[in-house]
mmCIF file as gemmi writes it, N, C-alpha and C atoms, coordinates in Angstrom:
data_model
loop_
_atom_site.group_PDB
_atom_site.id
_atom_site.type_symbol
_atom_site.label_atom_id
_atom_site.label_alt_id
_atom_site.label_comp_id
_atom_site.label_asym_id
_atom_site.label_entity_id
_atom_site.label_seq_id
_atom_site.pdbx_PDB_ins_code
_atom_site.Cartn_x
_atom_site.Cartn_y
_atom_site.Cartn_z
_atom_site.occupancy
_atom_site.B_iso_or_equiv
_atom_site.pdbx_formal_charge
_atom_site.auth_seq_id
_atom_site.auth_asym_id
_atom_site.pdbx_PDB_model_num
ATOM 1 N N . UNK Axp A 1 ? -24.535 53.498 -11.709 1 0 ? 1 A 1
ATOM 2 C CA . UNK Axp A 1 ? -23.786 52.289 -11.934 1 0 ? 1 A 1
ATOM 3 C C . UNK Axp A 1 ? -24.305 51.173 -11.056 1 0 ? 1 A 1
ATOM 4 N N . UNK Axp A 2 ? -24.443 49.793 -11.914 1 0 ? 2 A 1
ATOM 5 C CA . UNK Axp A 2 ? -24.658 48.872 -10.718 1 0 ? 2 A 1
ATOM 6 C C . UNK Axp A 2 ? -23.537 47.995 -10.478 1 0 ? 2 A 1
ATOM 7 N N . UNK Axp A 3 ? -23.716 47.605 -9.752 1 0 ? 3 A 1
ATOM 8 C CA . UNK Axp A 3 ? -22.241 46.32 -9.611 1 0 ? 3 A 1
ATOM 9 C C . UNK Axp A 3 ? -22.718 45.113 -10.492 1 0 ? 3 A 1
ATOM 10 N N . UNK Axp A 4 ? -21.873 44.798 -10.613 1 0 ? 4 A 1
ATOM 11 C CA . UNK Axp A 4 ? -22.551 43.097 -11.153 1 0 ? 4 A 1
ATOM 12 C C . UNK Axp A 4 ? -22.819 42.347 -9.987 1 0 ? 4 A 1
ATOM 13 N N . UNK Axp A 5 ? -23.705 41.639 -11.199 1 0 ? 5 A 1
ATOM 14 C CA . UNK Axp A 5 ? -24.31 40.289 -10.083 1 0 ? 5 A 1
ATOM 15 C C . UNK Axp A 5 ? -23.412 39.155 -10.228 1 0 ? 5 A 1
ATOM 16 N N . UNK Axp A 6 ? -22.96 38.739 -8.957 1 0 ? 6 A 1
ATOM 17 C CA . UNK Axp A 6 ? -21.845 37.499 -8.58 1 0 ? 6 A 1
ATOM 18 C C . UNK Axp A 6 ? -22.76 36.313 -9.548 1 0 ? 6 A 1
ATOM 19 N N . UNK Axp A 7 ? -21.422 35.864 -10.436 1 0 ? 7 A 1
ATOM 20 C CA . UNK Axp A 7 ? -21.867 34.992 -11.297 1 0 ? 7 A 1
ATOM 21 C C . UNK Axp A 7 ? -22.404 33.805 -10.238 1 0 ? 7 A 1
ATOM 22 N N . UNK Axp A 8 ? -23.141 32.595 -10.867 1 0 ? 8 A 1
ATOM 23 C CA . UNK Axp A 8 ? -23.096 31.665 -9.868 1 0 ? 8 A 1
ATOM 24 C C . UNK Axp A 8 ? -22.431 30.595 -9.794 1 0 ? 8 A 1
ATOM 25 N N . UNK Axp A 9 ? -22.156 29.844 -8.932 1 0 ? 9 A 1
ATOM 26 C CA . UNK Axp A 9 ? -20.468 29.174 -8.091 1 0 ? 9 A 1
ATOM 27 C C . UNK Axp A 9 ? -20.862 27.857 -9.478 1 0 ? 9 A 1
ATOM 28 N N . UNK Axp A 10 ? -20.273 27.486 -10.47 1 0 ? 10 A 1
ATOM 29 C CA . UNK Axp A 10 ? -20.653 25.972 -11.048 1 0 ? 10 A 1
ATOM 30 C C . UNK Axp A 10 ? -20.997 24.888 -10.006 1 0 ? 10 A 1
ATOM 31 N N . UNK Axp A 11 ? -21.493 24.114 -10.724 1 0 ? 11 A 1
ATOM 32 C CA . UNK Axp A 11 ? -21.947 23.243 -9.874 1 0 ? 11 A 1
ATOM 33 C C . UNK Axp A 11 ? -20.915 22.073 -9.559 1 0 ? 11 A 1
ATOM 34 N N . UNK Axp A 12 ? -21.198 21.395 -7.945 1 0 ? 12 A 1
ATOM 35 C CA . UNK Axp A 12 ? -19.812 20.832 -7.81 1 0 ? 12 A 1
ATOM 36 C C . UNK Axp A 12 ? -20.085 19.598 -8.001 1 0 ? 12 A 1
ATOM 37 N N . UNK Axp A 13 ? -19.091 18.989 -8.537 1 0 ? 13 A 1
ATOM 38 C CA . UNK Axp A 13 ? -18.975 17.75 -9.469 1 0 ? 13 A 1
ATOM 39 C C . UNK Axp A 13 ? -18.312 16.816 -8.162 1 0 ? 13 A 1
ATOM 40 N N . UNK Axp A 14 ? -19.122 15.435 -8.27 1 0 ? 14 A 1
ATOM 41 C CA . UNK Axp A 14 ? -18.524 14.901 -7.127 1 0 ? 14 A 1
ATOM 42 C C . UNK Axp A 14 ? -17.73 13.755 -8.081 1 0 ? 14 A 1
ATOM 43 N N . UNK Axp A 15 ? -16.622 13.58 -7.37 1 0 ? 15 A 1
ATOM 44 C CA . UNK Axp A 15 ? -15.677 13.006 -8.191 1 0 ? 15 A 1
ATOM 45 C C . UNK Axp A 15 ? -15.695 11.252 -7.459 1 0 ? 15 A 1
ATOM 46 N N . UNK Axp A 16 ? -15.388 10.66 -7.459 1 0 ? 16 A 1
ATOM 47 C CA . UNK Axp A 16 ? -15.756 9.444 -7.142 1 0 ? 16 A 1
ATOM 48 C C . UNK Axp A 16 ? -14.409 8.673 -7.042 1 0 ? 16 A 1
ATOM 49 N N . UNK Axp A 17 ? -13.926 9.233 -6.345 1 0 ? 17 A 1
ATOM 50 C CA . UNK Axp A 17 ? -12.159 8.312 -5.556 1 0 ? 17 A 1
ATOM 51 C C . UNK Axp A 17 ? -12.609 6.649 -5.637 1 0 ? 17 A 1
ATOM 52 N N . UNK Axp A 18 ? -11.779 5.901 -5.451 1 0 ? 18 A 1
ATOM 53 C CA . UNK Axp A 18 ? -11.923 4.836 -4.915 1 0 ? 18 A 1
ATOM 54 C C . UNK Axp A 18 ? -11.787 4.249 -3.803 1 0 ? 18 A 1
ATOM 55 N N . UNK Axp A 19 ? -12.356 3.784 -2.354 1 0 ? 19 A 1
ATOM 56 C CA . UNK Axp A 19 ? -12.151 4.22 -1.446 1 0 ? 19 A 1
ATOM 57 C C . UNK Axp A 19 ? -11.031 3.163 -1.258 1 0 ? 19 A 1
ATOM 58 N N . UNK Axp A 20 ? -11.265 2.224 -2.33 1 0 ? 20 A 1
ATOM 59 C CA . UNK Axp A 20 ? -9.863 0.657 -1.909 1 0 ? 20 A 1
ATOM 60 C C . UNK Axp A 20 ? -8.736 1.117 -2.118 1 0 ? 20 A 1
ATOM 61 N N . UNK Axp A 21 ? -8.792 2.378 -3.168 1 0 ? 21 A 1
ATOM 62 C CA . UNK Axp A 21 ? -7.205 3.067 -3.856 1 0 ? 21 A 1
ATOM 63 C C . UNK Axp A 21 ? -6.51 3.479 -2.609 1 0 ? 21 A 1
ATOM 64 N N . UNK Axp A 22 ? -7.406 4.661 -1.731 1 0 ? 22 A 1
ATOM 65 C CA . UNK Axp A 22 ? -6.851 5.144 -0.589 1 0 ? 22 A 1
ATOM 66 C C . UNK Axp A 22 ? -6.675 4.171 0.536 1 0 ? 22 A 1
ATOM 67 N N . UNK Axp A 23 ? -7.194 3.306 1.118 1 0 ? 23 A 1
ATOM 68 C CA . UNK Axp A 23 ? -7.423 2.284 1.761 1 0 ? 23 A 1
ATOM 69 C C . UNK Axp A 23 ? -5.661 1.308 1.457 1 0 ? 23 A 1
ATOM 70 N N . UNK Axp A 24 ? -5.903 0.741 0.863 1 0 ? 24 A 1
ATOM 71 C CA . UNK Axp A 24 ? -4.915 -0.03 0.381 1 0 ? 24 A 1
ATOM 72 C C . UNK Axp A 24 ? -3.617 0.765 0.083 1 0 ? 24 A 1
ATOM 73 N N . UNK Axp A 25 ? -3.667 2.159 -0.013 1 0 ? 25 A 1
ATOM 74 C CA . UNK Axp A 25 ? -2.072 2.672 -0.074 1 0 ? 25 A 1
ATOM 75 C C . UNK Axp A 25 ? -2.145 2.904 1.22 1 0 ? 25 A 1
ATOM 76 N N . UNK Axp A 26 ? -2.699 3.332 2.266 1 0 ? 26 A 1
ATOM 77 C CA . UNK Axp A 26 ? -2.756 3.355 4.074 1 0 ? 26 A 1
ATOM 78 C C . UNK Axp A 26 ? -2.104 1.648 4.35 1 0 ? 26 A 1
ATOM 79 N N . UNK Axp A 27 ? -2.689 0.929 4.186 1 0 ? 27 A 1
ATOM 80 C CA . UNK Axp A 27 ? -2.644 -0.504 4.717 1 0 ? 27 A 1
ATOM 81 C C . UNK Axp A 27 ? -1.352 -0.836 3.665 1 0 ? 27 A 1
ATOM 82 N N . UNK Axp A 28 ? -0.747 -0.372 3.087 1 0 ? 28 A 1
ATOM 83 C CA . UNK Axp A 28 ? 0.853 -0.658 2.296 1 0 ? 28 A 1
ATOM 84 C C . UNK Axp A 28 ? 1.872 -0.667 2.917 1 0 ? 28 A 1
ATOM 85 N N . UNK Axp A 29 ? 1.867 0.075 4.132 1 0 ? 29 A 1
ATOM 86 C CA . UNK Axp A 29 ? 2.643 0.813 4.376 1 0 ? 29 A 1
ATOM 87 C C . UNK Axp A 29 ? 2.288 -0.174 6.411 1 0 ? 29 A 1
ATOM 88 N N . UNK Axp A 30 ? 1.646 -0.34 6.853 1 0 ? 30 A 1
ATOM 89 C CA . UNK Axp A 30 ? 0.765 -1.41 7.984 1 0 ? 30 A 1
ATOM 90 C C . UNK Axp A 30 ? 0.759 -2.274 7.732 1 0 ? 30 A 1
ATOM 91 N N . UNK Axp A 31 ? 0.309 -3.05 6.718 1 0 ? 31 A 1
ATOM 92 C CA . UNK Axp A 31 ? -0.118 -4.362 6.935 1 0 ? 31 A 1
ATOM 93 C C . UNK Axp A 31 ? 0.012 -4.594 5.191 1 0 ? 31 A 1
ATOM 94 N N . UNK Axp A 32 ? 1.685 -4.735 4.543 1 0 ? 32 A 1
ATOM 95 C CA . UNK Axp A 32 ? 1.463 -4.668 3.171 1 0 ? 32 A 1
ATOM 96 C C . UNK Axp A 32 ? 0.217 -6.08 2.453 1 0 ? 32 A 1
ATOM 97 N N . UNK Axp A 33 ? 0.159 -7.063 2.987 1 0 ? 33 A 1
ATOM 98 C CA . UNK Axp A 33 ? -0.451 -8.132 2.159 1 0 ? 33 A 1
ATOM 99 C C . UNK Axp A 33 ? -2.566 -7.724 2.244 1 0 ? 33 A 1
ATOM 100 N N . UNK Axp A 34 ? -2.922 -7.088 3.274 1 0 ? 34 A 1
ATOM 101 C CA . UNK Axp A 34 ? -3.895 -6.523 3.161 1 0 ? 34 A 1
ATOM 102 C C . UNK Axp A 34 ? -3.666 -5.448 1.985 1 0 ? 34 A 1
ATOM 103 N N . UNK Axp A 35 ? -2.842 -4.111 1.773 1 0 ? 35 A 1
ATOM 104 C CA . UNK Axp A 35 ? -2.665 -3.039 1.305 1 0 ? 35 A 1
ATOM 105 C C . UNK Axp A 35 ? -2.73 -3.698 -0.19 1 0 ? 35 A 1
ATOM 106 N N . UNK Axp A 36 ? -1.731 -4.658 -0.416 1 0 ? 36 A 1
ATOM 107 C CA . UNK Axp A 36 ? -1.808 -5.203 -2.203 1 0 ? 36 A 1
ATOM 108 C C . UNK Axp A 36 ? -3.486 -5.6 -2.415 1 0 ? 36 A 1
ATOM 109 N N . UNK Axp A 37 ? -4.019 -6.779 -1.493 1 0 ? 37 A 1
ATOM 110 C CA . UNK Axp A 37 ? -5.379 -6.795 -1.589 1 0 ? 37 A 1
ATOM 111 C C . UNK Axp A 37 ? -6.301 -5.804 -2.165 1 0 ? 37 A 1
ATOM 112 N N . UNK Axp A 38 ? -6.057 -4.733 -1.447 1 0 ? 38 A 1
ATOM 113 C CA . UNK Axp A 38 ? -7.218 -3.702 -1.441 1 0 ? 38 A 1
ATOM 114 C C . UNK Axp A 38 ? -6.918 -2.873 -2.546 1 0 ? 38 A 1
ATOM 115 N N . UNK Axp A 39 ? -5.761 -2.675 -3.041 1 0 ? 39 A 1
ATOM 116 C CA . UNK Axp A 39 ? -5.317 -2.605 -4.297 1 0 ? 39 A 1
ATOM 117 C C . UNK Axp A 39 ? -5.385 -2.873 -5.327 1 0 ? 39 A 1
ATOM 118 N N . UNK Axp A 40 ? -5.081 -4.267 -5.299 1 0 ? 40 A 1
ATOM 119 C CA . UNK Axp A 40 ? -5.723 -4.805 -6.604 1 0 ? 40 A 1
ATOM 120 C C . UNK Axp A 40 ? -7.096 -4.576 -6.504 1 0 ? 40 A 1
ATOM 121 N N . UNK Axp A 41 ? -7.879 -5.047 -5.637 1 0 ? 41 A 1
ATOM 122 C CA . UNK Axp A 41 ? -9.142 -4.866 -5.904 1 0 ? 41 A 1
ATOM 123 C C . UNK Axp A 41 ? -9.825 -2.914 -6.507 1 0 ? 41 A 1
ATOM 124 N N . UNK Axp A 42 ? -8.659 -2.192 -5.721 1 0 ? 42 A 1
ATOM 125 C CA . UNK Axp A 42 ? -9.499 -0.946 -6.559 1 0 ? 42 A 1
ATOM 126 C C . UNK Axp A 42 ? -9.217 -0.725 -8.128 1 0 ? 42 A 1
ATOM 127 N N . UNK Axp A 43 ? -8.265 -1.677 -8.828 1 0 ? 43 A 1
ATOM 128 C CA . UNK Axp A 43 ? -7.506 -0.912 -9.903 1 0 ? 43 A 1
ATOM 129 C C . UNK Axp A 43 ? -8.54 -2.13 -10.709 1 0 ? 43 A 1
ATOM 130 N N . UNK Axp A 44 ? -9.212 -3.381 -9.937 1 0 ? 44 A 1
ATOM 131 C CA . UNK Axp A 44 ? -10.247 -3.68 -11.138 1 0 ? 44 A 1
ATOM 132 C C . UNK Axp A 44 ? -11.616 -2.914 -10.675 1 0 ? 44 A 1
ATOM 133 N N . UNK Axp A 45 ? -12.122 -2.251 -10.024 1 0 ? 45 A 1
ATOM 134 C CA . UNK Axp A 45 ? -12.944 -1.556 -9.557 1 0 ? 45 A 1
ATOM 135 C C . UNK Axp A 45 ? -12.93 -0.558 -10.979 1 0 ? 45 A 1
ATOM 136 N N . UNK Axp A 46 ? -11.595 0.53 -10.836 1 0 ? 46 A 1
ATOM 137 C CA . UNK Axp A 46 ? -11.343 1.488 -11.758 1 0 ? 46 A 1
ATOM 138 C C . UNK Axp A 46 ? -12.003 0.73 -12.909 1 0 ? 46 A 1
ATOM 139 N N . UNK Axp A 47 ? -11.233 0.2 -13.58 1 0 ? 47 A 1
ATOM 140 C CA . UNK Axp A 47 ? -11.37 -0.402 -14.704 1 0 ? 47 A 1
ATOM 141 C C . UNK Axp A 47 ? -12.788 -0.977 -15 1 0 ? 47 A 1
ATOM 142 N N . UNK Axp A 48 ? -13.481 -1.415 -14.383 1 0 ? 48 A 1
ATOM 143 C CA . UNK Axp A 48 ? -15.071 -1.673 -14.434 1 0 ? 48 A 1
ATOM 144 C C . UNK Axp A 48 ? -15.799 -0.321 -14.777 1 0 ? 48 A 1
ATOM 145 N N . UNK Axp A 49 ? -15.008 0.919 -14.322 1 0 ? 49 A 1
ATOM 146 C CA . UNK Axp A 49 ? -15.862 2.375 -14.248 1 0 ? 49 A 1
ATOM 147 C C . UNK Axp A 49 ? -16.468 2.282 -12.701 1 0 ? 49 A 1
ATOM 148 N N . UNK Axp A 50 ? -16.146 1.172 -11.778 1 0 ? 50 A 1
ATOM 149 C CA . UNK Axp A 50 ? -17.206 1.787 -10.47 1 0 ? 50 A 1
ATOM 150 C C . UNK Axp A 50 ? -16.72 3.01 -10.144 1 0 ? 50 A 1
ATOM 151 N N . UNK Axp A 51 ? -15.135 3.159 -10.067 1 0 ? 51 A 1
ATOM 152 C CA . UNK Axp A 51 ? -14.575 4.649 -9.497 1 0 ? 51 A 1
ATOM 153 C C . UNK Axp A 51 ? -13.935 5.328 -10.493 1 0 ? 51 A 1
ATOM 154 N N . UNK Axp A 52 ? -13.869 6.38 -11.018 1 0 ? 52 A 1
ATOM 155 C CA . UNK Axp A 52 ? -12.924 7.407 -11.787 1 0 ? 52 A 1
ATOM 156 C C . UNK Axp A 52 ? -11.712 7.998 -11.429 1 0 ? 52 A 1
ATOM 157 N N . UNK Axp A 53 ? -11.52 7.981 -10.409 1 0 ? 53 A 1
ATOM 158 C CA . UNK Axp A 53 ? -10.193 8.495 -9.358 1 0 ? 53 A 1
ATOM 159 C C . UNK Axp A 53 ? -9.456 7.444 -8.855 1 0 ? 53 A 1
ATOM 160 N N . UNK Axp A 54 ? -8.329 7.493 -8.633 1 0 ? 54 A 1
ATOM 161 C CA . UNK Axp A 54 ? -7.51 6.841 -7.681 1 0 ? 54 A 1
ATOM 162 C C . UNK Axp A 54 ? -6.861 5.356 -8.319 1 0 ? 54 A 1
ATOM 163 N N . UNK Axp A 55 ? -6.525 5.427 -9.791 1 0 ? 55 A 1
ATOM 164 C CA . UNK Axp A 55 ? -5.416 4.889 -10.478 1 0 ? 55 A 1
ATOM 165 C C . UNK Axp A 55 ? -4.305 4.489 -10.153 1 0 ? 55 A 1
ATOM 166 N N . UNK Axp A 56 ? -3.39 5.766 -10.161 1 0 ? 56 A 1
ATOM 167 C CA . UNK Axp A 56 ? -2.258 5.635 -9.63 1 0 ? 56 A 1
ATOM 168 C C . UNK Axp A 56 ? -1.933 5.363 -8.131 1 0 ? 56 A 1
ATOM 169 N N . UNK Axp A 57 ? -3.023 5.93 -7.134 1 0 ? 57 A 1
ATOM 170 C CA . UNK Axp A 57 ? -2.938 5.733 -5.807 1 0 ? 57 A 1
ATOM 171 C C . UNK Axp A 57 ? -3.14 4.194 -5.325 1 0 ? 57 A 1
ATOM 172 N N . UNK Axp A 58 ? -3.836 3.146 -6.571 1 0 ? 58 A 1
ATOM 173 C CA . UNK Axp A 58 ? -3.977 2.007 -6.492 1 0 ? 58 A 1
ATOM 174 C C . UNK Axp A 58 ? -2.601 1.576 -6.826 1 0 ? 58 A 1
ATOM 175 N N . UNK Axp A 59 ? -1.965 2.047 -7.977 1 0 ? 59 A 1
ATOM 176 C CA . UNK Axp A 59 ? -0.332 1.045 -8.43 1 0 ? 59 A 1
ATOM 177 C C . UNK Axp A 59 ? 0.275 1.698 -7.314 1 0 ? 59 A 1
ATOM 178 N N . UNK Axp A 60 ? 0.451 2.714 -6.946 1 0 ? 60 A 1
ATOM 179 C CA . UNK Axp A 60 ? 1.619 3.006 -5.731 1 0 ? 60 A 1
ATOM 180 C C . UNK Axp A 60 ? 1.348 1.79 -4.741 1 0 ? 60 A 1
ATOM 181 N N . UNK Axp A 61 ? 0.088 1.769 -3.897 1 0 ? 61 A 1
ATOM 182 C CA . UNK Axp A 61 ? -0.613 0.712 -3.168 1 0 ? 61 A 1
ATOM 183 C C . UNK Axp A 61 ? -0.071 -0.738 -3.058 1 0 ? 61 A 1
ATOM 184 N N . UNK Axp A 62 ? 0.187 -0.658 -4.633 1 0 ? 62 A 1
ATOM 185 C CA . UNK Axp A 62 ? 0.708 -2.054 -4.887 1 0 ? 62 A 1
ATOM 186 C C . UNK Axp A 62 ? 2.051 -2.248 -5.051 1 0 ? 62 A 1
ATOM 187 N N . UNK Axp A 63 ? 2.83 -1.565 -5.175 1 0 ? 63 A 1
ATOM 188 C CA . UNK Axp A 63 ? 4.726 -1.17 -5.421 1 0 ? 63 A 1
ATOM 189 C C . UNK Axp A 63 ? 4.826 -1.233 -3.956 1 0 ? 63 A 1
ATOM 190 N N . UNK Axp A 64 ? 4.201 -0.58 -3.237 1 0 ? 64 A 1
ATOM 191 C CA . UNK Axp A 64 ? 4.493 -0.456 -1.561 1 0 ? 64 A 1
ATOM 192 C C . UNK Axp A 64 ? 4.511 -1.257 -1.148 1 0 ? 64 A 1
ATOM 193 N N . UNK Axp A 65 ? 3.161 -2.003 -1.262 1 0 ? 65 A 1
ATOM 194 C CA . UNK Axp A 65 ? 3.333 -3.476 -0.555 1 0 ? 65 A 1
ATOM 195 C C . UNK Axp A 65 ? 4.193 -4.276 -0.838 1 0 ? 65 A 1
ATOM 196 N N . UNK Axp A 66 ? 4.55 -4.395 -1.896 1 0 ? 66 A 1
ATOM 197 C CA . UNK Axp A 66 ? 5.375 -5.392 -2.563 1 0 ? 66 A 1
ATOM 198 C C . UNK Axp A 66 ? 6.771 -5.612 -2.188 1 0 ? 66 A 1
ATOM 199 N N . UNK Axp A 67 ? 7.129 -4.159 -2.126 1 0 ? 67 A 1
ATOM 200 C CA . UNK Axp A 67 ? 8.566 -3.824 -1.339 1 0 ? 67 A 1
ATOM 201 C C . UNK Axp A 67 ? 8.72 -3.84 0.322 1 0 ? 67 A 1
ATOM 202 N N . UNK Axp A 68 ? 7.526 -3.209 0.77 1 0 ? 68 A 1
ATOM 203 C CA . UNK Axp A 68 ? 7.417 -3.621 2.69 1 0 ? 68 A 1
ATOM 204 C C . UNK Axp A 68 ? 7.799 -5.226 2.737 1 0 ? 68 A 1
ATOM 205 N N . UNK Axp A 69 ? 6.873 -5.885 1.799 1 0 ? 69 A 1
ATOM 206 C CA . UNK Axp A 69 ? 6.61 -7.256 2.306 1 0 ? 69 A 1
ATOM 207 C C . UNK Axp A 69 ? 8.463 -7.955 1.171 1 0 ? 69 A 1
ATOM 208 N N . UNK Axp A 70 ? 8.588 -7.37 0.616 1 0 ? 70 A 1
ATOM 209 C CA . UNK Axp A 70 ? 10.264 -8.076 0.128 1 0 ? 70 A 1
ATOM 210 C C . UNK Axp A 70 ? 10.978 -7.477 1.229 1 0 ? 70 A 1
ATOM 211 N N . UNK Axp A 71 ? 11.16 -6.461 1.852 1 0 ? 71 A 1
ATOM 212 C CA . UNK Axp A 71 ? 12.169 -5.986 3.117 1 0 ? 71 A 1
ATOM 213 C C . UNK Axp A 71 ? 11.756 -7.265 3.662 1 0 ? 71 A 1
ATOM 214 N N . UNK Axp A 72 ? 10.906 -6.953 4.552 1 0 ? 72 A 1
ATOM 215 C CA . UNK Axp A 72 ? 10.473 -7.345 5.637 1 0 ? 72 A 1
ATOM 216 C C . UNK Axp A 72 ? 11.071 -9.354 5.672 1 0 ? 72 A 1
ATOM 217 N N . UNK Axp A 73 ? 10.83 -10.037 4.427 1 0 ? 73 A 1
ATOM 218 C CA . UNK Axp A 73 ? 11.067 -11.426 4.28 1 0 ? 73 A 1
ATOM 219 C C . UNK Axp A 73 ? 13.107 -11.276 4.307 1 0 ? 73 A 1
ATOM 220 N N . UNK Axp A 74 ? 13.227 -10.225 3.425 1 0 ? 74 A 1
ATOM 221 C CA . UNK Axp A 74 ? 14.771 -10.101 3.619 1 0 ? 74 A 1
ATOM 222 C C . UNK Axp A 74 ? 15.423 -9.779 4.851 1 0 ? 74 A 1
ATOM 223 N N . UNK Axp A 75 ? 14.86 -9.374 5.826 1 0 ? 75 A 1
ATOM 224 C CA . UNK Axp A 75 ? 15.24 -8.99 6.894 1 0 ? 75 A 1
ATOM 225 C C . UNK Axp A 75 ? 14.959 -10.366 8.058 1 0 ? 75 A 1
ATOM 226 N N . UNK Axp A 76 ? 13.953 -10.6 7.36 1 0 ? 76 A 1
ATOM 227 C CA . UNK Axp A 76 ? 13.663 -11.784 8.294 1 0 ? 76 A 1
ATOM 228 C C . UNK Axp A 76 ? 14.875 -13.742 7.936 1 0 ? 76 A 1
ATOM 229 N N . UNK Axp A 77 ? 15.033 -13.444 6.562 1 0 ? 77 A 1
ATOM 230 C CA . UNK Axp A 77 ? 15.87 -14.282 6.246 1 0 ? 77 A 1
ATOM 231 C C . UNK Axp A 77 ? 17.446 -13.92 6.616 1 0 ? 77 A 1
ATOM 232 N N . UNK Axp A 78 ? 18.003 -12.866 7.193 1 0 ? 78 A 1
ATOM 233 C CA . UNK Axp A 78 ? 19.352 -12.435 7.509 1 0 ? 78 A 1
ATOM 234 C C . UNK Axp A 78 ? 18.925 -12.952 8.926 1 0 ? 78 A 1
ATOM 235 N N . UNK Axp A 79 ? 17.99 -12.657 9.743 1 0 ? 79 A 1
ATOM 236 C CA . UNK Axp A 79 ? 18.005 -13.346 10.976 1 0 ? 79 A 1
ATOM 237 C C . UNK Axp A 79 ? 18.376 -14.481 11.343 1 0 ? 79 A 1
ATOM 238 N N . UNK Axp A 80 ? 17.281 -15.138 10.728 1 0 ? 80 A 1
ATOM 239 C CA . UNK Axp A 80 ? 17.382 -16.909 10.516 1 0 ? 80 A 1
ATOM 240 C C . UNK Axp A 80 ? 18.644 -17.15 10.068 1 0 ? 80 A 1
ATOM 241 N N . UNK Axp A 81 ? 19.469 -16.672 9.295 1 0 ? 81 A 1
ATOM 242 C CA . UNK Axp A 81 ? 20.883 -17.159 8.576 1 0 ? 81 A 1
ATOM 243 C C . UNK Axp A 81 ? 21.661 -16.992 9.439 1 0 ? 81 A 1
ATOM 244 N N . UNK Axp A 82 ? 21.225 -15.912 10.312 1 0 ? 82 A 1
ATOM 245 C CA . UNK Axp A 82 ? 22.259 -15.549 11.435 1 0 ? 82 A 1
ATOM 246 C C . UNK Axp A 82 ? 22.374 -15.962 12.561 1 0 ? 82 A 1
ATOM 247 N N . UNK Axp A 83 ? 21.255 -16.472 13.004 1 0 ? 83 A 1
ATOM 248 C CA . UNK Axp A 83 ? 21.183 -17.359 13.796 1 0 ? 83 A 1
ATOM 249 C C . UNK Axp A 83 ? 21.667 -18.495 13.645 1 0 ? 83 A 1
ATOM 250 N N . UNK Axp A 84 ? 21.319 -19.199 12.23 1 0 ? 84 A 1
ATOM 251 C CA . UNK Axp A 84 ? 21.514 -20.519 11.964 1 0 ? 84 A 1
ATOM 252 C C . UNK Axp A 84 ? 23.29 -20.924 12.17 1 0 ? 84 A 1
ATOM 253 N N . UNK Axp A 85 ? 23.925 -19.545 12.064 1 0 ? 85 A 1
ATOM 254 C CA . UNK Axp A 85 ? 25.181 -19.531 11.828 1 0 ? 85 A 1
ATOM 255 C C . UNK Axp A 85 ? 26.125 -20.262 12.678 1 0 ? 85 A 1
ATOM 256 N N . UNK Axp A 86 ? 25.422 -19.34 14.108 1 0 ? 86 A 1
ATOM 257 C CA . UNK Axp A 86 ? 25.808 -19.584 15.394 1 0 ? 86 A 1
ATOM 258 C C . UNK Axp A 86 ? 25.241 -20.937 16.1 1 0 ? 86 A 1
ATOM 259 N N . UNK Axp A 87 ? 24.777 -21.874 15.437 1 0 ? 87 A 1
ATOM 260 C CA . UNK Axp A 87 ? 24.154 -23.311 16.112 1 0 ? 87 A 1
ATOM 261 C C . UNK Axp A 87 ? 25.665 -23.774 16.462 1 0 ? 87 A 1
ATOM 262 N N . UNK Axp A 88 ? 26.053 -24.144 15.337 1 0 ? 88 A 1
ATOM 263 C CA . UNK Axp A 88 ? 26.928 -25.258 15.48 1 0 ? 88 A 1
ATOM 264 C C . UNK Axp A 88 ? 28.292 -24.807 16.837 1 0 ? 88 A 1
ATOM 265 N N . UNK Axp A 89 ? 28.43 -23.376 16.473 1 0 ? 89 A 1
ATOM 266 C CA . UNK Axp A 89 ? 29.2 -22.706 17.495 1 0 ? 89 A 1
ATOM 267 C C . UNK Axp A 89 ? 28.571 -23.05 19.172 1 0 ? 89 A 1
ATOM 268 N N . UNK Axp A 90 ? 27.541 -22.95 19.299 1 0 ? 90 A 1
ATOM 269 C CA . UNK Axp A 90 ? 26.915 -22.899 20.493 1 0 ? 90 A 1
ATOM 270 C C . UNK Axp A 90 ? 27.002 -24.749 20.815 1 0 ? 90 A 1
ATOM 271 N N . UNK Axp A 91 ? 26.838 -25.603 19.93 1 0 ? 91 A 1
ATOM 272 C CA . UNK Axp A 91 ? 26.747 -27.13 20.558 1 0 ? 91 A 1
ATOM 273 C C . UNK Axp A 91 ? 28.34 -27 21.058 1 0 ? 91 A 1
ATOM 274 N N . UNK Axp A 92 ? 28.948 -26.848 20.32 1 0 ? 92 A 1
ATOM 275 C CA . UNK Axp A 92 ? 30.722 -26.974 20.91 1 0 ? 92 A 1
ATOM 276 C C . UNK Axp A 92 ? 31.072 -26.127 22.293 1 0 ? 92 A 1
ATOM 277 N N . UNK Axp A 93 ? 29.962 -25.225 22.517 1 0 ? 93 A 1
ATOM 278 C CA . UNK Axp A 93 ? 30.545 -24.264 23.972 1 0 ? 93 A 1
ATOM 279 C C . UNK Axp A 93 ? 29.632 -25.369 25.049 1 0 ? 93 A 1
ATOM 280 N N . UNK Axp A 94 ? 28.577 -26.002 24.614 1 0 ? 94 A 1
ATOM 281 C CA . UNK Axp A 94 ? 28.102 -26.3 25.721 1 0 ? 94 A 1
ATOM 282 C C . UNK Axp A 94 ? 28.543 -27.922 26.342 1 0 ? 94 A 1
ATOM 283 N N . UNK Axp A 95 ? 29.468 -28.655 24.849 1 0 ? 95 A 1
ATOM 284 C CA . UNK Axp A 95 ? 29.695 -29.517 24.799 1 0 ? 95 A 1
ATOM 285 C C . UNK Axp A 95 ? 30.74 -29.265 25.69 1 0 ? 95 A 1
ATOM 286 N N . UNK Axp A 96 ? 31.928 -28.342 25.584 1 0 ? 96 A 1
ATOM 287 C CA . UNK Axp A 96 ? 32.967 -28.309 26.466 1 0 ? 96 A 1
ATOM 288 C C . UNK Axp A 96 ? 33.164 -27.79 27.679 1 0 ? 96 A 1
């Protein structure tokens, strides 16, 4: 009896991510207005055919940012309102 001979391994297919897809969902989440950037730019990348991978990792990229950077203005506009609130309160304490 012989053993078989170990078929051989297929050959490995290199798949071609986009590196802006991954890039830009990292920086979504850091620095959302870079992260949408790099985003959009991979999802017309995709679409040209430069990359085959990383579609969806580009629209997430871009939902992320979109929402960091809407918190972030909403959070920043409750400040300012809240502050603004307390002006008029503060001229009357210092006035009296």
């Amino acid at each position: 009896m012989t053993s078989p001979s170990p078929s051989p391994a297929p050959p490995r297919m290199t798949e071609r991510w986009s590196v802006f897809a991954v890039v830009g969902f990292v920086c979504a989440w850091l620095l959302p207005p870079a992260g949408l950037a790099c985003s959009i730019v991979a999802l017309a990348r995709i679409a040209d055919g430069r990359a085959l991978h990383g579609r969806g990792l580009a629209i997430a990229g871009i939902v992320v940012s979109v929402v960091v950077m809407l918190a972030a203005l909403a959070i920043i506009a409750c400040f300012v309102w809240f502050g603004l609130m307390f002006i008029p309160y503060g001229m009357q304490l210092r006035a009296g």
